[in-house]
N, C-alpha and C positions, 0 to 999 in steps of 0.2 A: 233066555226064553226057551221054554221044552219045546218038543217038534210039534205037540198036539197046541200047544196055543200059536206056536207061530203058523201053524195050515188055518187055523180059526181066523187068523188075522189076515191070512193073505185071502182067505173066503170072503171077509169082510171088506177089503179092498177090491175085489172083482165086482161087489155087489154096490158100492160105493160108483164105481166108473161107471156101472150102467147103470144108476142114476142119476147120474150128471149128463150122461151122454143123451138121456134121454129128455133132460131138461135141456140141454142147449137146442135138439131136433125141437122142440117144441117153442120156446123160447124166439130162435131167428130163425128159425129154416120151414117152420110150420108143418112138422112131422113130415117130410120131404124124404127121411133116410128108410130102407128098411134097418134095422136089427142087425148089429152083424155077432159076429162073436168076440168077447172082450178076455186078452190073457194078460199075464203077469213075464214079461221079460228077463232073465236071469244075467243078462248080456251089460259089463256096466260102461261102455262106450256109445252107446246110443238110447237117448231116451224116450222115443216112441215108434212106432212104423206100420204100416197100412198093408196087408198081402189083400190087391184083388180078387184072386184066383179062390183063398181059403175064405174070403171075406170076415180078415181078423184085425182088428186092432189091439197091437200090442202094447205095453205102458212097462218100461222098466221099473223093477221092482225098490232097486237104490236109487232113483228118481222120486219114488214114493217117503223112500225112510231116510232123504239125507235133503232133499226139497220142500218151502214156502208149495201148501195146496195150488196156491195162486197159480206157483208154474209149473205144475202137473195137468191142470186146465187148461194152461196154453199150450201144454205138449196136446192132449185130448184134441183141442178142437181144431190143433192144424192135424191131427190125423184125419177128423171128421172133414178135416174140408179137402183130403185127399179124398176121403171115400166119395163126396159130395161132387166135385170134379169128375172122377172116373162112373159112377150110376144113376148123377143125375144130369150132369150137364154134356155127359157123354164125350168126355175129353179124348180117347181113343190115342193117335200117335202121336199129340203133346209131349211135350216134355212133362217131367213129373211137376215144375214149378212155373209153367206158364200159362197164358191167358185164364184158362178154368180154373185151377188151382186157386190163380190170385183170386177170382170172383168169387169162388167159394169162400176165402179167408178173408172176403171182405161183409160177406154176410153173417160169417163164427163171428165175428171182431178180435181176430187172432194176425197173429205176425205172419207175413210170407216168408218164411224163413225158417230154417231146421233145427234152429232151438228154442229153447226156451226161457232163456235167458234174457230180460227182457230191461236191467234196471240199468241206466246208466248219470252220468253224472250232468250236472245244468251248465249250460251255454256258457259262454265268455262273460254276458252283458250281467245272468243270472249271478254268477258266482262274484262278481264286482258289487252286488247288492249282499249278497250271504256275508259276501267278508266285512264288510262296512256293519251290519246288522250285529255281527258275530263282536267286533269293535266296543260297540256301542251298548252289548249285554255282559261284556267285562267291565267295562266303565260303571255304569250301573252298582256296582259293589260299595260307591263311597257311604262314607258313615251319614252324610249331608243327606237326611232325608228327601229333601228336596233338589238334591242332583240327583239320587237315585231314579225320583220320579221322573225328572225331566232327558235322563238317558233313556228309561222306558218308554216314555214317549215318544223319542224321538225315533227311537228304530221300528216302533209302530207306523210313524210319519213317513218314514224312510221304504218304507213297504208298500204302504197307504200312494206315498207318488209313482214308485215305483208303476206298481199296477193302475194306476190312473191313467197313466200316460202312454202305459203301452195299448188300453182297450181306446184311447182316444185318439189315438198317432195308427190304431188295428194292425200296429207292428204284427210281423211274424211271430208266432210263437208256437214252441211243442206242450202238449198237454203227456202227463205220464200219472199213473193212480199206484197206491200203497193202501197194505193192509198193516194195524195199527192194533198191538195188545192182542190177547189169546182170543180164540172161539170159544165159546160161551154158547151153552143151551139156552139162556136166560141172561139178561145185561139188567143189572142195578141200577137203580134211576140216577144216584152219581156220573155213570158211565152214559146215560145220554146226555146227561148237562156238557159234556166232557166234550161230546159228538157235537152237541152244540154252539157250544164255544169256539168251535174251528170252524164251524160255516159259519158261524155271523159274522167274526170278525179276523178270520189267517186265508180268506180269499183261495178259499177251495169248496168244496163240491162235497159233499158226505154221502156214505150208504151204508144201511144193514145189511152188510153182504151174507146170500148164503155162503158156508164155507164146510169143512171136513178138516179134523182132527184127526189123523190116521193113523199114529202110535196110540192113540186113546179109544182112537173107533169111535167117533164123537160126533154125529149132526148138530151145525148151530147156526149161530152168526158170528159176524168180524165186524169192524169199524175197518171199511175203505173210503180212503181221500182222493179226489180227481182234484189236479190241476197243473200247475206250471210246476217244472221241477222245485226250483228256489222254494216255490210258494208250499209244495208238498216237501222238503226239506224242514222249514218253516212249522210245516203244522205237526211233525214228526218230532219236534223238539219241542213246541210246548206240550202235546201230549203225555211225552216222555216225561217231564218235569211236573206237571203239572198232576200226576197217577204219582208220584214221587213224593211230592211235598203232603200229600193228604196223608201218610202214614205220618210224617213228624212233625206234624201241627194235631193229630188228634192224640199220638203220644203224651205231647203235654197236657194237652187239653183234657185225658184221661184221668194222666196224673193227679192234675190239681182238683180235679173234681171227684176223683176216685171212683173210676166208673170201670164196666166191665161188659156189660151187655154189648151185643153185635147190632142191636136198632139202635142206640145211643150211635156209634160209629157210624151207620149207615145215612141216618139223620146229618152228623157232623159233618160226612163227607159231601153229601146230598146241598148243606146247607152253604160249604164252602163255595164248589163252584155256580153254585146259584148266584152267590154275594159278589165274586172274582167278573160272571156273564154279567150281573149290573153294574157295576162300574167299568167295563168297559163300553157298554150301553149307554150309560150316561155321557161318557165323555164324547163318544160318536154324536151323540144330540147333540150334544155343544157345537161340537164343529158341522153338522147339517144346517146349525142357525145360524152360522156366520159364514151358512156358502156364499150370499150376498157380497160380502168381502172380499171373494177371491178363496176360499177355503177350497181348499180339495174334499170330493165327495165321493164317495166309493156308487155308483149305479150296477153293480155286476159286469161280468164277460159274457157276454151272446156266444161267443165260440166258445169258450169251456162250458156253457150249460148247453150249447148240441151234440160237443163232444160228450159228456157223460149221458146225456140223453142215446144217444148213439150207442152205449154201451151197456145202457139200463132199457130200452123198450118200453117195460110194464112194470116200472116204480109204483110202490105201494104205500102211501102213508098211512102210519098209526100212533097213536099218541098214547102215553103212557101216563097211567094211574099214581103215578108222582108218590111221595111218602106222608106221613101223616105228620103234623104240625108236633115239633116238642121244643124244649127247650135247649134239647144239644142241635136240634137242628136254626134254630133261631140266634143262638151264640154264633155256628159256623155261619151262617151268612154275613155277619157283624164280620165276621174275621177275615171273611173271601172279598170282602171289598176293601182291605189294607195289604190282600195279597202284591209282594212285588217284584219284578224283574230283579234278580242281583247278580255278580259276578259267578263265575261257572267256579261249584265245586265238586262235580261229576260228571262225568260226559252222557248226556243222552242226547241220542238223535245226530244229524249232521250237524247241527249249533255248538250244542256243549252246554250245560249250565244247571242251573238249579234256581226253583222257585222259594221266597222264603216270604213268611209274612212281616209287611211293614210296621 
């Protein structure tokens, strides 16, 4: 990179932090902050820090070019809830991480703590379901069509109780969120079916996050998931496979029809997880009509929809103008509801596996 595009880019990254900085003041603190001055750190031991005196906040620069946005935000808003501490709740000879501090990092919805490293791995009880699940989507590979199915089922079921039991027993539980696939100016209506499929039926939380692409200099959106770790494990692996499989099911599906066009693709992909969201739709009815029997029934979690609410405020919905009716997208729906669970021939996500159609 010449020195003239990398001062272009580190321009772009100054003007990027005071836009964020100025949505989170606005966002949870209700324009509470004045302005301070926002620089670029050269320092690569420490990845943010707060001077009262200059009223600067600083954001190391290899924080920016070797860090997920996500935890360039988290570094951001525990500076802002330094600043937030020291000018607005008048924290004075505190220490730098006590009482104010925390109150302020509880109104950012930022960590009290001086990194920003924030991912870590699921509980005992969590990972005793992941490996049993994990089990039961190798099994899945037999030739028996009908063990295939009934492996996939079951580690849906195996999920399905899991999470029932814990929102009915209101076990303890941590909630953790992930951002999932690139920022995107614009998301293909594939890509919300996709967002879809993980809230209605992998027991997490979805959002069009805004987010920043920073080696590309890029405003857009992300897919982020709220919820239990397992459960965001969980929906990290079928995203993974499921963005996977749509290239080698429209390959053939190319092939044999001889096709070339990107709406033809768009259609197919559009039409696959459409067809994949109804048959898991359908099979939920079934078991909704035999809760009478003892069926386990998924009602949601009250505490991970306060927890994401808690982190989202001013959620905004919008629906999208979907794609127009063809017949590669009419084929892919046929095909997305024989989509199946099979044994792992690549690793994506914490799981490991691959989606292939039945």
């Amino acid at each position: 990179m010449s020195a003239s595009a990398s001062r272009d880019l580190n321009g772009a990254w100054v003007r990027a932090l005071y836009r964020w900085w100025e949505h989170y003041d606005h966002e949870y603190l209700r324009r509470a902050l004045r302005r301070p001055q926002i620089r670029l750190g050269e320092g690569v031991g420490r990845l943010g820090s707060w001077d009262p005196v200059l009223r600067t906040i600083t954001i190391g620069r290899r924080h920016i070019l070797d860090d997920p946005w996500v935890e360039v935000m988290e570094t951001l808003r525990h500076e802002m809830a330094h600043q937030y501490a020291s000018e607005v709740l008048r924290a004075g000879e505190e220490p730098p991480h006590g009482p104010a501090f925390r109150e302020a990092c509880r109104r950012l919805r930022c960590e009290p703590r001086a990194t920003s490293r924030t991912r870590g791995g699921p509980e005992a009880a969590e990972a005793g379901v992941v490996s049993r699940v994990r089990k039961l989507l190798s099994l899945s590979g037999s030739a028996n069509e009908n063990e295939a199915r009934a492996a996939m089922e079951k580690a849906r079921w195996l999920l399905l109780k899991y999470n029932v039991d814990l929102v009915e027993a209101d076990g303890e539980r941590s909630f953790t969120r992930r951002r999932l696939g690139p920022v995107k100016g614009r998301h293909a209506s594939w890509e919300l079916w996709l967002a879809m499929i993980l809230n209605d039926f992998f027991f997490v939380e979805v959002l069009w996050a805004r987010s920043y692409a920073a080696h590309r200099d890029l405003e857009g959106t992300v897919l982020e998931v709220y919820g239990t770790p397992a459960n965001v494990d969980m929906a990290e692996y079928v995203h993974a496979y499921l963005a996977q499989v749509l290239g080698s099911l429209w390959d053939d599906y190319r092939r044999r029809r001889s096709l070339t066009g990107r709406r033809d693709r768009m259609g197919y992909w559009t039409g696959l997880l459409q067809g994949f969201h109804e048959q898991l739709d359908r099979k939920d009815h079934s078991r909704s009509a035999g809760a009478a029997s003892g069926e386990l029934v998924w009602k949601g979690d009250a505490r991970l929809q306060a927890w994401y609410r808690y982190h989202n405020p001013r959620v905004v919905t919008r629906r999208s103008s979907g794609v127009a009716a063809s017949e590669a997208f009419d084929h892919g729906v046929e095909a997305g509801r024989r989509i199946r669970l099979r044994r792992p021939l690549a690793r994506g996500g914490a799981f490991g596996g691959y989606l292939q159609e039945g």
